[in-house]
N, C-alpha and C positions, 0 to 999 in steps of 0.2 A: 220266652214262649216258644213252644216246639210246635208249628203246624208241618199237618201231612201232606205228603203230597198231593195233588188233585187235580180235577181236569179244570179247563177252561172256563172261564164263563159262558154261559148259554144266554144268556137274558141280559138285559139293561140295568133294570132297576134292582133284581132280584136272584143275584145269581146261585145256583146252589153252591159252588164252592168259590175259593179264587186264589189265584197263586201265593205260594208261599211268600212271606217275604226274605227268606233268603234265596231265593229264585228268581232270575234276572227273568223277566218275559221278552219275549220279542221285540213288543212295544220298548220295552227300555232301553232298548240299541236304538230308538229314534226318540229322544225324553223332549219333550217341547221345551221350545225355548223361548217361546211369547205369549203373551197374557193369553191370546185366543188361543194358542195351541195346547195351554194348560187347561182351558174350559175345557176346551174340544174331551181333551182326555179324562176329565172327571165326568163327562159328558156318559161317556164310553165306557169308562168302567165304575163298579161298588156301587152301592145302595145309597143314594143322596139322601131319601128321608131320614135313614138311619145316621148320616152324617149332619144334616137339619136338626133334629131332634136329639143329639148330643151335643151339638153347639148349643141350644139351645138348657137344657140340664144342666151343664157347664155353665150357661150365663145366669140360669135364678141362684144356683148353688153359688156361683162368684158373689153374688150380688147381697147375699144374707152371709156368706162366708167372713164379710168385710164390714158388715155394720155395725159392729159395735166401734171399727175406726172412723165411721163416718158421725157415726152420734157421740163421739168419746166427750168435745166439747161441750154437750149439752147433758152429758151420765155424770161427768166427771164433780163437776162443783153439785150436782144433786146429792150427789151420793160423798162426797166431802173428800175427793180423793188429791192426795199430793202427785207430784212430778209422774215421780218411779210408777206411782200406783194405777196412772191414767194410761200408760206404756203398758204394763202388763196385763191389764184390761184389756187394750185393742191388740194384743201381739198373741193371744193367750191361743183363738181362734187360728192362727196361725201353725204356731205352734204344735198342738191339738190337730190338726188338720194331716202334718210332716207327715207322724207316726201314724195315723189313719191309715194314710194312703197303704200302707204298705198292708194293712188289715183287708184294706178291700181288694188290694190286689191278689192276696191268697181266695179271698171269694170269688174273686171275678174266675176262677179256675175251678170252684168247686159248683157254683151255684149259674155260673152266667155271669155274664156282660150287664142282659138285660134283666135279673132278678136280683144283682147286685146294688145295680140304678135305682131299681125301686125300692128295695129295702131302705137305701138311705136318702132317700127320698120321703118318704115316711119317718123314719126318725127326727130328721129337719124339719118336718113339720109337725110332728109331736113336741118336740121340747118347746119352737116355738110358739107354740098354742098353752102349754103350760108356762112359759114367760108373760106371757101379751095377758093371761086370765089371773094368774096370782102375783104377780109384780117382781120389778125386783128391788130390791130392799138393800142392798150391803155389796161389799165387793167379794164377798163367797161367793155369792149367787150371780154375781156378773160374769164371774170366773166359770162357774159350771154350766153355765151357759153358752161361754164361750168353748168350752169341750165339748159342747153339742154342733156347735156350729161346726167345730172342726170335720165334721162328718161331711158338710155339703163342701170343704175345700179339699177332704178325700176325693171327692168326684172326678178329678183330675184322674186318676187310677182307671176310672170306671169310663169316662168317655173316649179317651183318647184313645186305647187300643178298639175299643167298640167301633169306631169309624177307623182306625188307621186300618185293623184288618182284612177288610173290603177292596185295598186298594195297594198298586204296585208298588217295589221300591221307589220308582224313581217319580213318585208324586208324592211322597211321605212326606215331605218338607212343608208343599200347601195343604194337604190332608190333613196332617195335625196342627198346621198354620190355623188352618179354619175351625178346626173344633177345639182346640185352644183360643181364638179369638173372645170364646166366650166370656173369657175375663174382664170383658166393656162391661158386664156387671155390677163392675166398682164404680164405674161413671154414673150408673142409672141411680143407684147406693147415694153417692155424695151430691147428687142432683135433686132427687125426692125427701130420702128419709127427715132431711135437717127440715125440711118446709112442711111434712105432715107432724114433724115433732112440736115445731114450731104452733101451728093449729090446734094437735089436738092431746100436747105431750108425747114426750121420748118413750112412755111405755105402748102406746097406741102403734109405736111402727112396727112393732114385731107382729101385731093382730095382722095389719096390711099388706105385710110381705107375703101370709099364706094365699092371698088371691093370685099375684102370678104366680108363686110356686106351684098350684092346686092345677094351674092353666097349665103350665108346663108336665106336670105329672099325667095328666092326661092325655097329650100331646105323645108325649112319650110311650107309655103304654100301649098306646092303638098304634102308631108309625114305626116305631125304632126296632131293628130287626135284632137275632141274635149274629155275629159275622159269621163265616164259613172256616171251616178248617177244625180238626183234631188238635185238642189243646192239651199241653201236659200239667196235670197238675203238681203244683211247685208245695213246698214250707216252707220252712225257715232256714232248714240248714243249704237248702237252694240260695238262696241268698247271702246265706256267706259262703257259699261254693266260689257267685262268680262275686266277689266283693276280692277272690284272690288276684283276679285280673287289676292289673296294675287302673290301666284304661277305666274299668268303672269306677275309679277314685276322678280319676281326673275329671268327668263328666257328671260327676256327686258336686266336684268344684266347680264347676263353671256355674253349673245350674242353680248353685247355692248363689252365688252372684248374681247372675243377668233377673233369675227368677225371684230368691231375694230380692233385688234393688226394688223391683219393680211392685211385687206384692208390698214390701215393708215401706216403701213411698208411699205407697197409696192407703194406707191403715192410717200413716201418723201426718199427711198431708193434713188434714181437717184442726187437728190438735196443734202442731206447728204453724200452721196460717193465724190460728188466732190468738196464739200467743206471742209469734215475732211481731205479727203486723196489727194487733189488734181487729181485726173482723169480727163480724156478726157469725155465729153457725150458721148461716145461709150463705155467707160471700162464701165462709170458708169453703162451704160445699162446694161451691159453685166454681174455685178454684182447683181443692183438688180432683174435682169434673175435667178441669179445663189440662191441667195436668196428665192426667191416667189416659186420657183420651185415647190420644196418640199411642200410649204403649199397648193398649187392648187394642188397637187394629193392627200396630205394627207387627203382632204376631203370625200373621199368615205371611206377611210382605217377607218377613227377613226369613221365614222358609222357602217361599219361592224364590229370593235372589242368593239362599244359600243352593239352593238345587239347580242356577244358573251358571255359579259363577264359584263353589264350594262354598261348604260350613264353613272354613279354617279362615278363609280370607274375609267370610260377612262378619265372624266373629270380633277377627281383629280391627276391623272397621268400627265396628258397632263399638267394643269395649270403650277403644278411643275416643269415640263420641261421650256417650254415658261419663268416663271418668271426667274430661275436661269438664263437661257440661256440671258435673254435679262441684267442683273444684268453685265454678262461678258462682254458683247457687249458695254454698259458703261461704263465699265474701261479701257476697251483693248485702247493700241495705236498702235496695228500690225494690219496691213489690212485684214490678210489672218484669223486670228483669230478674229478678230472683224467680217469679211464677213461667217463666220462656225458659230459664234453663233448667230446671224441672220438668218442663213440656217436653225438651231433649232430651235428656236423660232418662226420663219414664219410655219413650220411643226409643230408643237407643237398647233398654234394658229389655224392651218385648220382642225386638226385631232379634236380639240373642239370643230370647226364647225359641222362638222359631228356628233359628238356625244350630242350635242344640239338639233339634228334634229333627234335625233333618243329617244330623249326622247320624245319632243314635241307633237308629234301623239298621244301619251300613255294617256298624260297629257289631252291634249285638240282634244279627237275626232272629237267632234261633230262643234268644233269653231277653227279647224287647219288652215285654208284659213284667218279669223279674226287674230289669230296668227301670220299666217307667214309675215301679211302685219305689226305687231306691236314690233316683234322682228326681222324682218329686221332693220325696221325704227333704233332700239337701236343697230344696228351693226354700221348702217352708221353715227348714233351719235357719237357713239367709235370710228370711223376711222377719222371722221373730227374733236374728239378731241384728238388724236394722232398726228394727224398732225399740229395740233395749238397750241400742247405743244413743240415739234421740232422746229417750229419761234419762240415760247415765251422764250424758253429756249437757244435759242440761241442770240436773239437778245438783252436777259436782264442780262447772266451770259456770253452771247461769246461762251458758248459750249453748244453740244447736251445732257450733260447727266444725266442733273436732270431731263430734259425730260423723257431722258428714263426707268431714275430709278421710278422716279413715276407710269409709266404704268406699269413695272413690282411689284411696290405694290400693284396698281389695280388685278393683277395677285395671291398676297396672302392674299388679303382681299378675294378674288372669293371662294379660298380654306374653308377660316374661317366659310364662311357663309355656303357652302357644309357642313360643320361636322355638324353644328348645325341643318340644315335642311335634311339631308338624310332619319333620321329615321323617321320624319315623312311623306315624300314620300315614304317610304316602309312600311309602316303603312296603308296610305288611300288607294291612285290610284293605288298605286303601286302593289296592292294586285290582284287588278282587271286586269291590265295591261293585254295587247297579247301579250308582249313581256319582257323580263330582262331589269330592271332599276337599 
């Protein structure tokens, strides 16, 4: 994304423009380095409602993004589905969602930020009202549904530059920290959906998810601003312009991981609880509630301790955790111990979230909006093939845990490849950077 140059901000809430982000500001030769001194500065600068109310979009769109993973255990045996078929079912949304993104992110250039939001905002509530009013019946239609849904996991396209633009390099780490947090989504998903299903049937949640989405849409609407700055708009062959940069493969790869783990955990958590351990849909939910938790908050955290302390070192930290952690989670046969190292491993994978996003800016000023629609898309590839290795691995060994073990190789392959590319990201961009990488 190519923003122009501009003047300062004038105003708190509302400013007419605001520095580019490939523009170090003033402020960013003194970047806070304590919880208060990062209020202080969001305080200070960008439009808060506008970052409100994209966290917000971001959390109903997370939150229907993922239900068909939270209701898998109760679609699945209605609708008469084998191993493979209940994985591709909850992964389908995912999947569906990768290659969105990159759809909305050519809109979000033609049309807006904010008439981008609404547009698919409205589709997610269209197809949901047509699911929740004529049923569904077979796994075509769970599947077509699930490419509707993929539209509100596009969102990620649509909110994240909409608040990160508003705001300096060197707070983009908690800026997108927090308007990505909105993936606790999935918690509210595996918390509710199973207990209204439960009441009043699994076709009834789809009717109930349009009341807060209808809340949120309106929310949005009237608060959420468009950001400031001269946008370029991009295609396609934009994107394999910068696809030749070595570097955006590498951050297609991370993101395919931390973001995978994390989204494809929490689709096949619900279906996995209650088949290893036998639960009810409602423990199950309530577990992978208890799971996701952590990684949907940990996502602002591991932006702001990559913007304390660099991406490169919260990464290798984080990875580390996530792999062992999910290593355990493979072996274990105790509930409570297999459901704690999935609680890690889910937080481990969101905090790399964050600090993926807090390098990204650094990386790619000028083409962040091209970016964020290309290493989302490699999130949502990781997460629908997390979840297609949990059917594959169960359906062809009986158990989940080659599955899992694999992902967490993916997890130290990630590290392998950090050693060897650190130094020369502190070598180039890194030199130049607004912020610690």
């Amino acid at each position: 994304m190519e923003l122009a140059a501009t003047a300062p901000a004038t105003t708190l809430n509302a400013p007419p423009t605001a520095p580019a982000l490939g523009a170090a500001p003033a402020l960013a030769t003194a970047a806070p380095t304590t919880k208060a001194g990062v209020y202080s500065q969001l305080r200070q600068h960008g439009h808060w409602p506008t970052l409100a109310t994209a966290f917000l979009y971001f959390d109903v769109s997370f939150m229907v993004w993922t239900m068909l993973g939270a209701l898998g255990a109760l679609i699945a045996p209605s609708l008469g589905l084998n191993t493979q078929e209940k994985f591709l079912m909850v992964s389908t949304p995912i999947l569906s969602g990768a290659f969105l993104r990159i759809v909305l992110s050519l809109l979000v250039d033609r049309i807006g930020t904010k008439n981008t939001g609404i547009l698919a905002q409205l589709v997610v509530m269209a197809g949901l009202g047509l699911a929740w009013y004529f049923g569904i019946h077979n796994l075509n239609q769970a599947l077509a549904l699930g490419v509707v849904l993929g539209v509100a996991g596009a969102s990620f396209a649509v909110a994240l530059p909409q608040a990160g633009r508003w705001y300096p390099p060197h707070l983009q780490g908690v800026v997108l920290g927090l308007a990505g947090a909105g993936n606790i989504g999935v918690v509210i998903d595996h918390l509710i959906a199973p207990r209204i299903a439960n009441a009043f049937g699994w076709q009834s949640v789809f009717g109930a998810a349009l009341l807060p989405l209808a809340i949120a849409f309106a929310l949005y609407v009237y608060f959420a601003k468009e950001p400031p700055g001269v946008v370029k708009k991009k295609n396609l062959a934009d994107y394999l312009n910068v696809l030749r940069s070595r570097d955006a493969h590498w951050f297609c790869f991370f993101y395919t991981i931390s973001f995978g783990g994390f989204v494809g955990l929490a689709t096949a958590f619900a279906i996995y609880f209650k088949d290893q351990f036998h639960l009810t849909p409602v423990q199950a939910g309530e577990m992978a509630a208890f799971c996701t938790l952590v990684g949907a908050l940990g996502r602002p955290y591991g932006g702001a301790l990559a913007d304390r302390f660099g991406g490169i070192r919260a990464l290798n930290i984080f990875y580390t955790i996530a792999g062992l952690a999910l290593v355990v989670a493979a072996l274990s046969t105790n509930l409570w111990l297999c459901g704690a190292a999935f609680f890690v491993a889910s937080g481990a994978f969101g905090m790399c979230n964050g600090s993926v996003f807090q390098l990204l800016p650094q990386r790619f000023t000028k083409e962040i909006s091209l970016m964020t629609g290309l290493v989302g898309c490699g999130g949502g590839l990781g997460g629908f093939l997390l979840g297609m290795l949990f059917g594959a691995s169960k359906a062809n060994t009986g158990s989940y845990t080659t599955g899992i073990l694999f992902f967490a190789g993916l997890c130290a392959l990630a590290l392998i490849c950090l050693y060897f590319i650190k130094n020369t990201w502190r070598n180039t961009w890194g030199k130049t950077a607004a912020a610690r990488i």
